[in-house]
Structures are given as structure tokens and as C-alpha cells.
N, C-alpha and C positions, 0 to 999 in steps of 0.2 A: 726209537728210530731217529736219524739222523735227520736236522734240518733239511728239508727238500729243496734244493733250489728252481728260478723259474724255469729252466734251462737245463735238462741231465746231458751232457754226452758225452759219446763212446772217445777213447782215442783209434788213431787209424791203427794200431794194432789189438784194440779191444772188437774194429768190425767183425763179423761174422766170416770164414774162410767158404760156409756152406748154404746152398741153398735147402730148404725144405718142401719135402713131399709129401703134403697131407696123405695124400692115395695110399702111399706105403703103411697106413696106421689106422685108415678108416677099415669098420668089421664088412662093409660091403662096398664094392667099387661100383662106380658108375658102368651106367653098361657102354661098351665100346661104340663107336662110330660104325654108320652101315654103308656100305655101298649100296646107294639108292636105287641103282639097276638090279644086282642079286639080292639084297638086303639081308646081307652077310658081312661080318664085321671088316673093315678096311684093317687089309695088310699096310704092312711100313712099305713096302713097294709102291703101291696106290696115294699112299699121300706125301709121299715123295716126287711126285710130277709137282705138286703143289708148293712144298713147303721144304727145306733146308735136311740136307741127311740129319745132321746132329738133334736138330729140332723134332724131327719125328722121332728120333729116339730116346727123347724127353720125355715126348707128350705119349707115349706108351710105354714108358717107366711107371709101374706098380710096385715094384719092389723096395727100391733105394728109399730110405728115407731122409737120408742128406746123400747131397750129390755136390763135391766138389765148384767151386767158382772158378774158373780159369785164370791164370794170374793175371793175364791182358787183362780179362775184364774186373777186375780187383782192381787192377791202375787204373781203366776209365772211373770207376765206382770213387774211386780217391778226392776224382774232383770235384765231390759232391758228400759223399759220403764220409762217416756216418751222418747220419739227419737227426737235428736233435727232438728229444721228447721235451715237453714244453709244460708246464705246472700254469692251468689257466686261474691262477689265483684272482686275476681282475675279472673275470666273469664269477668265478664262484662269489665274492664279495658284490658286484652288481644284482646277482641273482638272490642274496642271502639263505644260501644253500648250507647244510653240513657237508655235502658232499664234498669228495676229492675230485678235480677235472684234468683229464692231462690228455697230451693231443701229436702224435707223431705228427709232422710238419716234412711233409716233401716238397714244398715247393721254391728251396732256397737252390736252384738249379736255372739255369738258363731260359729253358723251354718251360719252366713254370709248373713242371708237378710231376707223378710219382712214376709217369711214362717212359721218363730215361735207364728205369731199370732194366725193363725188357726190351726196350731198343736197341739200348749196346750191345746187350748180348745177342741179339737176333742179329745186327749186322756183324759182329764180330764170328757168328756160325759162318753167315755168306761168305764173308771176302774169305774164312778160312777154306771153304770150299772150293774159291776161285769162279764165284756168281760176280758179275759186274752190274746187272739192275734187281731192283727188287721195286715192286709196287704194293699199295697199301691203299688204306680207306681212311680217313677218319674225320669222327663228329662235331665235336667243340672244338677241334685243334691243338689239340695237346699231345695226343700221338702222332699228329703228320711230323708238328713242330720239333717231339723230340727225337725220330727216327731223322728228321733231313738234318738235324746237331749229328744224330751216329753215323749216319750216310758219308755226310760232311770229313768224319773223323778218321773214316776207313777207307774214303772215296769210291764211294759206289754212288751209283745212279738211281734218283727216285722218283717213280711216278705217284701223285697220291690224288687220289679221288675223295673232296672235300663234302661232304653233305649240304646242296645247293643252301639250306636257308639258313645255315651255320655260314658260311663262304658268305651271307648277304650281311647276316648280325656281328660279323668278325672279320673285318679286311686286311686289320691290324695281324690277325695270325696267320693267312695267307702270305703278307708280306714276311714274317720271319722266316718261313717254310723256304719262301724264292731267297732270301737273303743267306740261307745256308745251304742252296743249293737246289731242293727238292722242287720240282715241278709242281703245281698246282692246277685241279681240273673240274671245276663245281660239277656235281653229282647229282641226278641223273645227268649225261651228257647225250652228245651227237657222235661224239668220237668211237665209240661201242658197238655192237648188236645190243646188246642187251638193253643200254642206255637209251638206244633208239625204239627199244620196243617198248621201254616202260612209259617213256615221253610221250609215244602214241598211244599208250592206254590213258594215260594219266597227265596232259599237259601241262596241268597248272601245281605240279607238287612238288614242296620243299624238298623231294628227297627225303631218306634212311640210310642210316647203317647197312640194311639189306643191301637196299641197291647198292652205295657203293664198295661193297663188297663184290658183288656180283662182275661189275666194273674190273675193278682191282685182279680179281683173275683169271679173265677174260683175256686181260693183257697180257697178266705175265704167263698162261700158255702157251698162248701165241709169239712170244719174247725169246729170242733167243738168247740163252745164260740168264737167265729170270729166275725168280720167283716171288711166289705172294706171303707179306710176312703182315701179323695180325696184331692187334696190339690189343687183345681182352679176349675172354670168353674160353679162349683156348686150353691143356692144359700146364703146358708150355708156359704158357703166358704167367699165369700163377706162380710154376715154381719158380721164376724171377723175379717176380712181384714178394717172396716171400723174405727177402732181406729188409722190406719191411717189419712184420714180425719176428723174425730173428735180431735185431736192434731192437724192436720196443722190449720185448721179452728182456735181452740183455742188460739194458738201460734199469728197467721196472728190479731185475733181481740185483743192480747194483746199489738199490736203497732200498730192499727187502720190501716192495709193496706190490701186494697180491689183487692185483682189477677182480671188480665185481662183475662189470661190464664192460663189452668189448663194442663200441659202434662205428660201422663202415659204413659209404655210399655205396651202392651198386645199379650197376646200367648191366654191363658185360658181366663183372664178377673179379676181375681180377685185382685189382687193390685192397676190394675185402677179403675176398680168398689170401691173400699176401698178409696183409693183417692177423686174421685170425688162424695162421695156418701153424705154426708149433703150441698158440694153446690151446685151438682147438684137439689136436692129437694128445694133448693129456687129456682134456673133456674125456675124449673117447677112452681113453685109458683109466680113467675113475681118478686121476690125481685132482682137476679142479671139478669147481662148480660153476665157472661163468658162463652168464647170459648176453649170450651172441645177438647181435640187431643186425639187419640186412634194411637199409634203407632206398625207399626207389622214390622215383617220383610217378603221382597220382597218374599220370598223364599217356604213363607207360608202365602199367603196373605188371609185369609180367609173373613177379611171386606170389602177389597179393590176390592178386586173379589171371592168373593164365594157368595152362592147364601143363600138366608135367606127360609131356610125348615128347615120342623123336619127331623132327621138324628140320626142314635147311635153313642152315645159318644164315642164305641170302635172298633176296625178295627176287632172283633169276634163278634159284634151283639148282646152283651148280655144286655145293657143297655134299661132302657127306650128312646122313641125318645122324643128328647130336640129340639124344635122350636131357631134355632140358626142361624148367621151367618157361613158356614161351606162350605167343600171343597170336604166333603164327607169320609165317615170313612175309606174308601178303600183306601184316598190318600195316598201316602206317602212320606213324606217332603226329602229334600234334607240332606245332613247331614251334616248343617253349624254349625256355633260356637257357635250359642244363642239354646243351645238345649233346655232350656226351653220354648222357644217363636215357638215349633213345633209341636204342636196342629192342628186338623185340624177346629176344631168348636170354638166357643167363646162363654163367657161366655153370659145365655140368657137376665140376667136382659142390659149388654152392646150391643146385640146384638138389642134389643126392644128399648132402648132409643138411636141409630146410627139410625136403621128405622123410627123412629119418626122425626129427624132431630134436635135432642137437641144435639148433637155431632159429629164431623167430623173423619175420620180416614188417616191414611199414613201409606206407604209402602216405604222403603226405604231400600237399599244394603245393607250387611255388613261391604264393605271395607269404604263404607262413614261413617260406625257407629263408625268401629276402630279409624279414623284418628279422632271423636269429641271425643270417647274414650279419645284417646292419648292426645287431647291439656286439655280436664278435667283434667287429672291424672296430668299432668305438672303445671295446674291454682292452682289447688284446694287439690293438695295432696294427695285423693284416690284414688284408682285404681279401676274402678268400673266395674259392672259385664257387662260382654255383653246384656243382656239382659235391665238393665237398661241405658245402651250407648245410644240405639234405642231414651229412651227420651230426653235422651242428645243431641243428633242429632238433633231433633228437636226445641228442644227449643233454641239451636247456631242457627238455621236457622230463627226462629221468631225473635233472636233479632236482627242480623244481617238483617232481613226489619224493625226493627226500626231504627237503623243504617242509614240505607238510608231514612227513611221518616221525624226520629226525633223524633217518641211518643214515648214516655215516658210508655211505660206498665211496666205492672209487672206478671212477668210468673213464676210459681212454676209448678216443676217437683217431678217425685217419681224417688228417686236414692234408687233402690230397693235392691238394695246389692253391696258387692264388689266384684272384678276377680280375689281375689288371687288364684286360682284352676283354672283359665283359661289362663294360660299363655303357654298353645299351640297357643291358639291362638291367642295372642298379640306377639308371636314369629313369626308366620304364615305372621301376618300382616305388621310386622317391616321387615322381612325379602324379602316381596316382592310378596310370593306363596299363600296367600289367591286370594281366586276369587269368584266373585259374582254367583251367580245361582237363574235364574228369571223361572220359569214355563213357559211352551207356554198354548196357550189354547189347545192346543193335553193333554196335559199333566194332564191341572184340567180337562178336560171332562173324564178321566180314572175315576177320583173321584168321579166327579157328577154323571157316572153312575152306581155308590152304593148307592146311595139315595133312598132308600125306596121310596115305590110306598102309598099315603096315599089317599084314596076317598076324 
């Protein structure tokens, strides 16, 4: 084998032309979205009120197993892409591992992490449709940040509903959101029904993902030339998230090394779904053998203990029910640092291949995620997002048992962005006052018992 260097990457004519469609190659698909009134699976007419023509006929694409990139969005992809794969040779030497460590890195983009892939392409569906607003949700700030950059790029108009105690720990990514255009509205709000009814049940709470969801298309119903574009969990979402793993995949066969291990953060699902999504489909096809990790945090453990039913993807009910791993839409997560990773359901195509057993999951603390944080940022030079530490964490703890056994794997992670916007929380951490927060089961049966009742 060829000397590795730290750094593999593609040229801009070695990127990928295709996205990947786990669904088209798994032996069972997820089961379809219900209409919660019939509780009959949603036509592409029905979630077409909601969501972009092109995109619905994405996210109900079973068949295609590569599906074309549009050359627009190739040219947005250009000024970012390819993202290099990364040989974490200074942590394996910190660690004194045999192992091999290497680490896709999305975060050398603007908005800071792996968000801009499915951004551009969901505003690029809009303006092609001739939609002028679209409103959105999101938790840590990583999706508001990088749809108000594609918003910005295509000129459309965006409303995003921030998760109130992410908007409190992050003022810094609010302000890039308003600097490229997108409106910014902390979550729960007063501006809503919805908003206003959760405030009266619930006054003093940081907000979710649910809510601002709920939020999010609430408006853009009511919106003339709207709609609501989502930034995870979807299946959509995924297949654009998967020029992730179509690059690492790429990268890894351009110096013939075959991963033992494949680990991703997951909140929603969609950057591990994107990760592990062309090698997982050999999995299924009997070509490899790798061992898929799903990492969550303790805090919002939805795979590690949530129950696998259909449930609405928002804490208002307005969604179809999605057959997921989930906590239940009424949960509401604690309000740690990884606000992205506080979802209560996961994504269905990763929820469907964890139940099948092609994949394992973990749950782990924060303050254990901070201190693999902290020794990355010191090996390896960035500062990465909390969210992506989660995979950090684990992959220090995989190679440290090779460490003790002596194999030789090779484990690639997704380092899904960087933490310059989170240094409450690496302040928090250094200084002593973080602290972990684990749910009792008192706590998820609050959740569970919002789960829909389905015959």
C-alpha cells in the first residue's frame, strides 16, 4: 500500500456526479408515512402541500439507487467540495493505538458543517419551482446557518425557528443566519398557535426540535408561495447527505483501504445515513463486513431506548407519522450542548437498518464527549462541533480496545463540523460546571405516552 498521506482528496472531477439511495438496495424498506387522520400511507399529493414537488419525489424514491446531482447544484457543491478525508495520525500516536483513524471533515464551508449539502439542494428545488419563501427549524444552528448561505445564494426568503435555549447558548449563529439574510425567531414563540399553546402548557421550556418544527409549518401553510424544508430525519434529507459517503468511499478505494469501522453522530440521522449509505448497501449485499456505530447522546437517547413506532415528527402533531426510532413527540430533551443531537425520533431509513441488526448504537455523556473533544482539538488542530465529538468519542474508545488487543482496524468517522460557536460550552467544560443529564424511565414514559394510538 501506498504511503497515506494526512489529507486524501478527490479533484473536482474525481467528485461524485451521483447521489445514493440506501432504500433502492435495503431487502426491507421502511414503512411509508401515514396520514394521521386515515392512517393510510401519504400520497406525493398530501406531502406536497408541505414540501417541494422534486423533494417529494425523492423522499418516495425506492427504486433508483443513484440518482443524478443537477449540474447547478455540482457548481454550488464546487465551493466546498470535495471534503477531504483526513489520516488522524496525531491522535492515533496520542492514543498509542495500532489502529488506523481517518475522519471525513465537513466543516471547511462557511456555515461550519455537513448542512450545506442538503441545503442547496432543497433551495435549489424551491426557486426551481418558483417558491419565493421557505421556513425551517433548527437546533444548534447549523441548518438555519446553512440554508439562510443557500437562501442567500438563490434569493429566497427565510423564516427559521431557532430552538429557544440553543438561540440563548449561540447568539453568535443567530447572528450569521440575519447576516445572510434568514430571519431568526427563538422557539417556542408567541408569533404561532402552536407556539402559543405550548408556552401555555409549558412556560419555562427551552424548546425542541418538535416545537420548532411544528412552528415552521404552521407558517409555511399559511404562506403564500411557501414551504417547509427540513434539514434531517427525512428521506430526502439523506440522499443528499450521501455525497458524504460517496467521497469517503471514493477517497478510501483511491488508496485501497478497506474500514473496519464506520462511526457517525446521530440526532436526526441524516449525516450518518449519508456516511454509511454506499457501504452500507454492500453490507446488505454480502460484499463487506463493517461495523456501523450510531452515536447519540445519553440525554436524548432515542435508539438506545426509545421505542421503534410511528410517532409525529413534531411536539404540535402536525406531521405525518414516520415509523421511527423515537421518544415520543411530547418529549422534551434536556438542554445540553449538542443541540443539534435533541430530536426525539431518528431518521426512518437508520431507524429500519438498527431494527434489522445491520447497525449498532451508543449513548454516551457529554462531559465524556467534551474531554475526547478537547484531546482532538489538541491532536489534530480543530475544534469540532459537539455534535460531531459524540463520534469522536467513540471512535478514541474503539481504538483504545485495539490498543489492548493489538488489531489493526481501520475506523473512519464523520467530523461533521467545527465548535467555533460553541465555546459556552467548551467553557462550561474546562471550567468544571457542565454536567451530564441521563433521563429516568419516569421521564421517557412522559414521551411514550404521546405516541399515537395506531390499530
Amino acid at each position: 500500500m501506498a504511503n497515506i498521506p494526512y489529507k486524501i482528496y478527490l479533484s473536482e472531477d474525481e467528485m461524485p456526479k451521483q447521489w445514493h439511495n440506501v432504500r433502492a438496495a435495503m431487502k426491507e424498506l421502511p414503512e411509508p408515512f401515514l396520514n394521521p387522520a386515515t392512517k393510510k400511507p401519504c400520497t406525493a399529493d398530501e406531502l406536497k402541500h408541505v414540501f417541494c414537488d422534486d423533494l417529494v419525489a425523492q423522499e418516495l424514491n425506492t427504486t433508483d439507487e443513484y440518482i443524478d446531482i443537477p449540474q447547478e447544484i455540482l457548481d454550488f457543491y464546487r465551493m466546498y467540495r470535495p471534503s477531504p478525508l483526513v489520516r488522524a495520525y496525531n491522535l492515533e500516536k496520542a492514543l498509542g493505538t495500532p489502529a488506523e483513524i481517518y475522519y471525513k471533515f465537513e466543516g471547511n464551508n462557511t456555515s461550519g458543517s455537513h448542512k450545506l449539502n442538503s441545503a442547496a439542494a432543497q433551495v435549489y428545488y424551491a426557486k426551481k419551482q418558483g417558491l419565493t419563501h421557505l421556513t425551517t427549524e433548527t437546533g444548534a444552528g447549523q441548518w438555519g446557518t446553512a440554508l439562510s448561505m443557500a437562501c442567500a445564494f438563490y434569493n429566497v426568503d427565510l423564516q427559521v425557528f431557532m430552538v429557544k435555549v440553543s438561540a440563548e447558548q449561540k447568539p453568535n449563529r443567530k447572528a450569521v443566519m440575519e447576516t445572510y439574510g434568514g430571519k431568526v425567531t427563538p422557539s417556542p414563540s408567541d408569533t404561532t398557535e402552536v407556539g402559543r399553546k405550548i408556552l401555555a402548557e409549558n412556560p419555562t421550556t427551552g424548546g425542541s426540535l418538535g416545537c420548532a418544527i411544528s412552528e415552521a409549518i404552521e407558517v409555511a401553510v399559511k404562506t403564500d408561495n411557501c414551504r417547509y424544508v427540513l434539514g434531517s430525519v427525512l428521506n430526502h434529507v439523506a440522499l443528499h447527505q450521501s455525497i458524504i459517503g460517496m467521497e469517503t468511499k471514493a477517497a478510501l478505494d483511491k488508496y485501497g483501504i478497506k474500514p473496519d469501522i464506520i462511526i457517525g453522530c446521530a440526532g436526526g440521522g441524516s449525516n450518518l445515513a449519508g456516511l454509511i449509505s454506499p457501504f452500507m448497501a454492500g453490507k446488505i449485499r454480502g460484499e463487506n463486513d463493517i461495523e456501523f456505530i450510531a452515536v447519540e447522546t445519553a440525554s436524548c437517547p432515542s435508539l438506545t431506548r426509545g421505542k421503534y413506532a410511528f410517532d409525529f415528527g413534531d411536539t404540535g402533531k402536525t406531521t405525518p407519522l414516520i415509523k421511527m426510532y423515537t421518544l415520543g413527540s411530547g418529549f422534551m430533551p434536556s438542554p445540553n450542548h449538542a443541540g443539534g443531537l435533541r430530536y426525539h425520533g431518528m431518521s426512518p431509513i437508520i431507524s429500519k437498518l438498527y431494527h434489522d441488526g445491520y447497525m449498532k448504537a451508543v449513548a454516551v455523556e457529554q462531559t465524556k464527549v467534551f474531554e475526547a473533544a478537547t484531546m482532538f482539538a489538541r491532536c489534530e488542530g480543530t475544534l469540532p462541533a459537539p455534535e460531531s465529538s459524540h463520534a469522536i468519542r467513540v471512535a478514541v474508545d474503539e481504538a483504545l480496545k485495539c490498543k489492548e488487543t493489538g488489531e489493526k482496524k481501520k475506523i473512519v468517522f464523520g467530523l461533521t463540523g467545527t465548535g467555533y460557536f460553541d465555546m459556552t460550552a467548551y467553557s462550561a467544560y474546562l471550567n468544571g460546571t457542565m454536567t451530564d443529564y441521563i433521563p429516568t424511565d419516569e421521564d421517557l414514559q412522559k414521551g411514550f405516552d404521546s405516541l399515537p394510538k395506531i390499530d
